[in-house]
N, C-alpha and C positions, 0 to 999 in steps of 0.2 A: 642413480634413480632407484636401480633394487632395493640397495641398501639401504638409502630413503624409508620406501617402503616395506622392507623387514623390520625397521626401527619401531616403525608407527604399529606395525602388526604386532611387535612385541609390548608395544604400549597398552595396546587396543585389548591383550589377553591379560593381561595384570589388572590395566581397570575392571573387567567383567567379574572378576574371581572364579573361583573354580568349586564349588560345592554341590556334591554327586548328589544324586536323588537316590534317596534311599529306601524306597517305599515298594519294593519289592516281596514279590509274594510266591510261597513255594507250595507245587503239589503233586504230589505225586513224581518226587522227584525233578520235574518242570519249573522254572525259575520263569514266572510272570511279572511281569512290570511295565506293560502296554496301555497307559491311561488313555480314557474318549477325551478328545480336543474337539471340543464343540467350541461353535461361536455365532452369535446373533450381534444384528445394528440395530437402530432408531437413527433418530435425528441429532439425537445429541450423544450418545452414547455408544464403544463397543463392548460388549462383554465376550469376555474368553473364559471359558472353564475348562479345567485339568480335572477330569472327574474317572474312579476307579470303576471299572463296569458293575453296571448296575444286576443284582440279582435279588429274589424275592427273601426278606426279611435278613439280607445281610447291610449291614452297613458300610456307607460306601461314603469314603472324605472326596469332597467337591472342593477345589479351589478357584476363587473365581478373581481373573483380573478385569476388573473394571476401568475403563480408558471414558475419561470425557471430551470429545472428539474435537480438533483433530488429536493431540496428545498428551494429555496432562491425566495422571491418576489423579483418578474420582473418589475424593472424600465426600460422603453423600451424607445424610441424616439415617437413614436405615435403606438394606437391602435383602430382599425377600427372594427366596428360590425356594418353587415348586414343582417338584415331581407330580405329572399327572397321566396316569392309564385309566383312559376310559370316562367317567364319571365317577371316579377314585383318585386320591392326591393326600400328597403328603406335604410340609410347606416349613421352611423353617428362617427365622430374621436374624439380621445382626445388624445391630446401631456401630458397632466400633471395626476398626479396620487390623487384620496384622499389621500391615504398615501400609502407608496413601495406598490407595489404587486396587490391596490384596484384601478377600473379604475370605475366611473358611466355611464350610458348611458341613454336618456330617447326617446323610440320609439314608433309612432304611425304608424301602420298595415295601410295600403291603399288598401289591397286585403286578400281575404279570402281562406284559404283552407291548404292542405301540406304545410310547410314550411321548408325551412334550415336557419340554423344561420350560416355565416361567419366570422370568425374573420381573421381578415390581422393583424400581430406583424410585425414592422420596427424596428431593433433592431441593436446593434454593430455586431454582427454575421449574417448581412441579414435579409433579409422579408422574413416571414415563414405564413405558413397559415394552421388556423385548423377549421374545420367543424363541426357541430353540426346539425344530421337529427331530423327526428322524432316530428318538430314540428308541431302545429296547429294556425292557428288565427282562431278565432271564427266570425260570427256574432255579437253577442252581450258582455258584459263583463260578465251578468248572468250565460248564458253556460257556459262561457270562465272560471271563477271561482269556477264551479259547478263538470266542468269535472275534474278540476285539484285535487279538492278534491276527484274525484271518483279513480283517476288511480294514485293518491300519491299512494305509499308503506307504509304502518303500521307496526313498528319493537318496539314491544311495550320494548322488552329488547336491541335495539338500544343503544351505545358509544357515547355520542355527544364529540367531539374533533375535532374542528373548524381553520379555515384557518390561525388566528392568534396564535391558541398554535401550530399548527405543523411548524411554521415559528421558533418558541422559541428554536426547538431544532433540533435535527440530526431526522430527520425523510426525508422516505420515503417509495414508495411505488410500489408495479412490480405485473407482472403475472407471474404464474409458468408455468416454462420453461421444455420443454420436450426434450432429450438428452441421448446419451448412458451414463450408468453409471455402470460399472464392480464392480468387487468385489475390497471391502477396506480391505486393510488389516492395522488393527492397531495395532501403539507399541510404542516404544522411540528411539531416536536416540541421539548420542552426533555429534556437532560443532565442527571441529579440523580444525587449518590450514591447506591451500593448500600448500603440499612439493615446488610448484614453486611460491612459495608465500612468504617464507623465505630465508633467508640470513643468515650464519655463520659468527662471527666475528672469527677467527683461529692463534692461538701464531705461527708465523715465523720461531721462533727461540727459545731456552729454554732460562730462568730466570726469575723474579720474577714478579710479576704482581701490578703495580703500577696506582690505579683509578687515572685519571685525573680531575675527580669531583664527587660528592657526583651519584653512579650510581644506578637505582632502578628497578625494574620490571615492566612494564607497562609505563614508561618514553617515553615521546616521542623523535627521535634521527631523526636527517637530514640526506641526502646522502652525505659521505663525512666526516663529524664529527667523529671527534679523541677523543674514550672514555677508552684506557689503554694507558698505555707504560710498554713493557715487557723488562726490563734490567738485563744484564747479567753480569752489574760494580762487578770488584771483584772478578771475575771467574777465578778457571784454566782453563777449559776447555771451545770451543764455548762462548769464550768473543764476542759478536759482535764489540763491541766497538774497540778490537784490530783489527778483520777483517774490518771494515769499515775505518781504519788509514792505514792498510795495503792496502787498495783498494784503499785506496787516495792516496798513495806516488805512488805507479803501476803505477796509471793512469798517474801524473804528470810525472812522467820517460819517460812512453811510447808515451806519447805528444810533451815531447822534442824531442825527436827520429822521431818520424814523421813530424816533422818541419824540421828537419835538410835533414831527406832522401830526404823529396822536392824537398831545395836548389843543394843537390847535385846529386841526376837522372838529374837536367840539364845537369852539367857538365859530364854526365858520369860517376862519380866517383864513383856514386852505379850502380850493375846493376840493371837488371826489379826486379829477382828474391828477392836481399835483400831487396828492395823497398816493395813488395809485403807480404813478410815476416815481416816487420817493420812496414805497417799499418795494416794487420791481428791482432800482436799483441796489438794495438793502440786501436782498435778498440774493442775488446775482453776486454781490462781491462777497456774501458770505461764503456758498457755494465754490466761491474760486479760492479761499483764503482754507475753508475746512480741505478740499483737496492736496491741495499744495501743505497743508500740516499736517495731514496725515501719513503721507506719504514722504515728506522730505521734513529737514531739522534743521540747525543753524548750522550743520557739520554736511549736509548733504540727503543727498533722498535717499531712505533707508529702502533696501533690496531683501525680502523675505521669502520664504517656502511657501506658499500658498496651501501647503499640505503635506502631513507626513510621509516620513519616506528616505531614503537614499541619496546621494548626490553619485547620479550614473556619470555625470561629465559635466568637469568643470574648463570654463571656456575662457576664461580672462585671467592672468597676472596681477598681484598687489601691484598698483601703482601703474596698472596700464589704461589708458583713456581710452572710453570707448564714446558710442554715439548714442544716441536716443533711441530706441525700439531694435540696440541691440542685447541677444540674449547672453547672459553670463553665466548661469550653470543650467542643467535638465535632471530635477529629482525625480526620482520614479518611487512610485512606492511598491514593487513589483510582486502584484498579487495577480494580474492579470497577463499573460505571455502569448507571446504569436511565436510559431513553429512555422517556418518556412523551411520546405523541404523542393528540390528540383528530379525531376522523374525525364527517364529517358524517352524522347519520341515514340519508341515501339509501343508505350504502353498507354498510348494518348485515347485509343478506345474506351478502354477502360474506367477511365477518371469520373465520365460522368454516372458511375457506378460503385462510387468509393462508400462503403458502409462503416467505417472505425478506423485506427489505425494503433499502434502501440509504441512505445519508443524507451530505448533501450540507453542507460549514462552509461560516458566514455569513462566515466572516475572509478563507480562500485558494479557495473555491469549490472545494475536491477532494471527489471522491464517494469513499464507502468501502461495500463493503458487509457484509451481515451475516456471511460465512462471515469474510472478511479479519482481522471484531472476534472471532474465538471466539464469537460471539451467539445467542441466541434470543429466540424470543415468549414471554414468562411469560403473559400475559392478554390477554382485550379484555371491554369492556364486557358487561354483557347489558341496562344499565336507562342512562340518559340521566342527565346532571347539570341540575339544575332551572335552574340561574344560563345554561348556552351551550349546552343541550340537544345537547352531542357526546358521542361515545362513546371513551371511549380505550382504548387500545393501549399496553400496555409490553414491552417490548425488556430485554432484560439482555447484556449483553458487557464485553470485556475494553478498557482504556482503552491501545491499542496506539496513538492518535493525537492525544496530548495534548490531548482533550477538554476542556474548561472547565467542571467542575460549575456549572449556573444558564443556562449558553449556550443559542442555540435552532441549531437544525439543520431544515435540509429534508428530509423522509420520502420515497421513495416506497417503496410501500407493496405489494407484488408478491402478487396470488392466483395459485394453480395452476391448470393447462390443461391439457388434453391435446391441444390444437392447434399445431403445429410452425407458426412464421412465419420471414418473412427479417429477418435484425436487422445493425446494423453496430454498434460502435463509436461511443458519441454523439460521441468525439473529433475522430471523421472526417468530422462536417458544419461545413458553414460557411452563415453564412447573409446573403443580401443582400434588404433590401426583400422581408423576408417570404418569402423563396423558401429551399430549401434545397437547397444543392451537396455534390458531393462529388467527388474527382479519382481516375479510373479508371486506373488502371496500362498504359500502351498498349507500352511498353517498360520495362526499370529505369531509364531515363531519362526517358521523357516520358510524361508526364500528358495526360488530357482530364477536361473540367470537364466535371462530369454532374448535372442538375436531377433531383430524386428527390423524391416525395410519401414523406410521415412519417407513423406513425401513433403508437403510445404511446412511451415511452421514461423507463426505471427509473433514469434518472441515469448511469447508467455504460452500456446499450445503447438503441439504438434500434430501433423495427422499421417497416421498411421495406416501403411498397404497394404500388410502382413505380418502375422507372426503372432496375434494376440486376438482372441474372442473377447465378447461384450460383456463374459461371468468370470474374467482376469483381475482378479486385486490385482493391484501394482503400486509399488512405493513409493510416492508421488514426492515427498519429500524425505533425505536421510539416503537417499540411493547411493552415493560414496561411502558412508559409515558401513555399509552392507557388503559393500566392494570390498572395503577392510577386513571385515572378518573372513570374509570368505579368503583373504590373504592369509588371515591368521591362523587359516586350520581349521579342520574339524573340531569344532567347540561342542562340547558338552551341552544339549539344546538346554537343560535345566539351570544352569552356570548362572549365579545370582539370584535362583529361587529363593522363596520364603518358605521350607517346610516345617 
């Protein structure tokens, strides 16, 4: 397993590259090279700027990574950053990028004192605007480089993992969220079709059952499509064949006969009565003759899907005789799913306070939960099954995740609260020898590994008892690739810049 992961760590430094920042500046002797790491959000945006301290009428190169959240560098239409002290400001645009995501600026301060930095993003989604307080321009660039070094932050066991490896992969990153969070109750549940979700195919009439093509379980079948014919050729008894010859001569008799009574209620010559009499019957053997032909042939009554869909179970053999109203296959078109999950006695208070629940594949381990499936609770128990004295719980939702009618799933099982906890992201821990971490945002580049007590967790959050305030970035997704470098060594925080 080391060696595992010295592989991957050696992997992990080769992808990055290694290109030293070279923007270093000298005075008096003194070797300065402490950039401001500012960074502001919106809604849709983070910005990070690498900016040299600001001092009055010197020029200062700003680099700004631009992230369209959660991760993807923002090619925008133009992007505006303004320096402003006071009712004073400076302001400078760029329509083009060094490359996705890196925008350059170069600003020279005209006024000294407090500052804000503005950024204006014009983008296909609208202009958006994010702020950056807390700044300073100095007097001189001295000070201005002197303080930056004073009130940088020191994190001598500091993550460096920089704007271009978090672009490489799924990463992102949130505050924890505060929120009721009840009691989880966790277990298993299985996937079954929804009963209004299936269709019967059902023998008409008794004889023998004849595939009309090669028929499988799991096969796809249209609405409409003819998959038996059930023939009764041959038969003493319930020949169809005979009754559908007998329904056809009826009809053709009773048709003459009604043509003729037409011609003659003109004349009089029937009265209302036999006329009435003479298309009741007309009418009657049609109805029996159009059933029986629509449904059966000279070959036997054809057997079809009433609806698109699957063949979940097929129930009869080529060539096996079955009986009248019994069923030979059940399509499902499984868009609809019931979750039957079974919960232990202890937790029978509970149930009638179930607010959500989530559930987790046994195949890819992804959690989904119930708003994601269109879902709700249909039921839970009130009396215990004699055989595994559990109580169950059924779920109804939409099959948006290629579900497996028969599969099992992991439940958890969420009641209501009115007690607001701290929660993260389950994404965002990582765990060694039992302990659980998570990497606290100390810049957009570098991380600290932070030990955190756990308390329940619904598969998709966790809530957290300790270790982390409410103004904690944390790496909500990418939390391994983090782990990795911090394998890999002290990495050069700049490693992959654009300068």
């Amino acid at each position: 397993m080391k060696l595992k992961l010295i592989y991957l760590s050696i992997i992990f430094v080769m992808l990055t590259g290694c290109h030293k920042h070279t923007d270093n500046h000298t005075h008096e002797g003194h070797t300065h090279d402490t950039p401001l790491l500012l960074v502001g959000y919106n809604d849709l945006f983070e910005a990070f700027l690498e900016a040299e301290p600001f001092a009055l009428g010197k020029q200062s190169s700003v680099t700004l990574y631009l992230t369209e959240l959660p991760n993807i560098p923002a090619e925008v239409n133009a992007v505006t950053v303004s320096l402003i002290v006071g009712n004073k400001g400076i302001r400078q645009t760029q329509e083009t990028f060094v490359q996705p995501g890196v925008y350059r600026f170069a600003l020279t301060p005209e006024a000294t004192g407090n500052a804000k930095i503005s950024i204006n993003i014009q983008s296909s989604k609208g202009n958006s605007q994010i702020e950056v307080n807390d700044v300073v321009v100095f007097e001189d660039a001295h000070t201005a480089e002197h303080t930056a070094e004073e009130q940088a932050e020191h994190h001598p066991d500091a993550i460096s993992f920089n704007k271009m490896q978090q672009w490489r992969i799924d990463f992102a990153t949130t505050l924890p969220g505060n929120e009721p969070f009840g009691q989880v109750i966790r277990t298993t549940g299985q996937i079954i079709s929804s009963q209004t979700d299936e269709n019967r195919v059902v023998a008409k009439a008794s004889g023998v059952v004849v595939f009309n093509r090669n028929i499988l379980e799991g096969q796809s079948v249209s609405a409409g499509q003819e998959l038996f014919t059930v023939s009764s050729a041959g038969m003493a008894e319930d020949n169809v064949n005979v009754l559908l010859i007998e329904a056809h001569n009826n009809f053709i008799k009773a048709e003459g006969d009604y043509k003729r009574a037409q011609e003659l209620i003109e004349d009089n010559i029937v009265s209302s009565k036999e006329f009435l009499e003479i298309k009741s019957t007309y009418e009657n053997s049609k109805a029996v003759y159009d059933n029986l032909y629509k449904n059966f042939s000279d070959k036997g009554q054809r057997a079809s899907s009433s609806g698109a869909g699957f063949i979940k179970q097929l129930l009869v053999s080529n060539g096996e005789y079955v009986e009248a109203g019994q069923v030979l296959a059940i399509i499902s078109r499984n868009k609809s799913l019931l979750l039957k999950a079974d919960v232990p006695m202890k937790y029978a208070s509970l149930l009638h306070s179930i607010s959500t629940a989530n559930f987790r594949t046994m195949n890819n381990q992804k959690t989904y939960s119930l708003e994601d499936l269109n879902g709700k609770i249909l039921s839970y128990g009130k009396t215990v099954n004699e055989d595994n004295f559990m109580l169950p719980v059924s779920f109804q939702m939409d099959n948006k995740a290629d579900f497996i009618p028969g599969s099992f799933v992991e439940v958890f099982i969420r009641t209501k609260s009115d007690v607001p906890v701290m929660t993260i992201p389950s994404s965002a821990l990582t765990e060694e020898q039992g302990a659980f971490f998570v990497y606290v945002q100390l810049t957009p580049e570098t991380f600290g590994k932070r030990q955190v007590s756990i308390g329940m967790t619904d598969g998709i959050k966790t809530e957290i008892l300790n270790g982390l305030n409410s103004t904690d970035r944390l790496v909500s997704k990418g939390a391994i690739s983090v782990k990795l470098a911090q394998s890999a060594g002290a990495l050069d925080p700049h490693a992959g810049h654009v300068h």
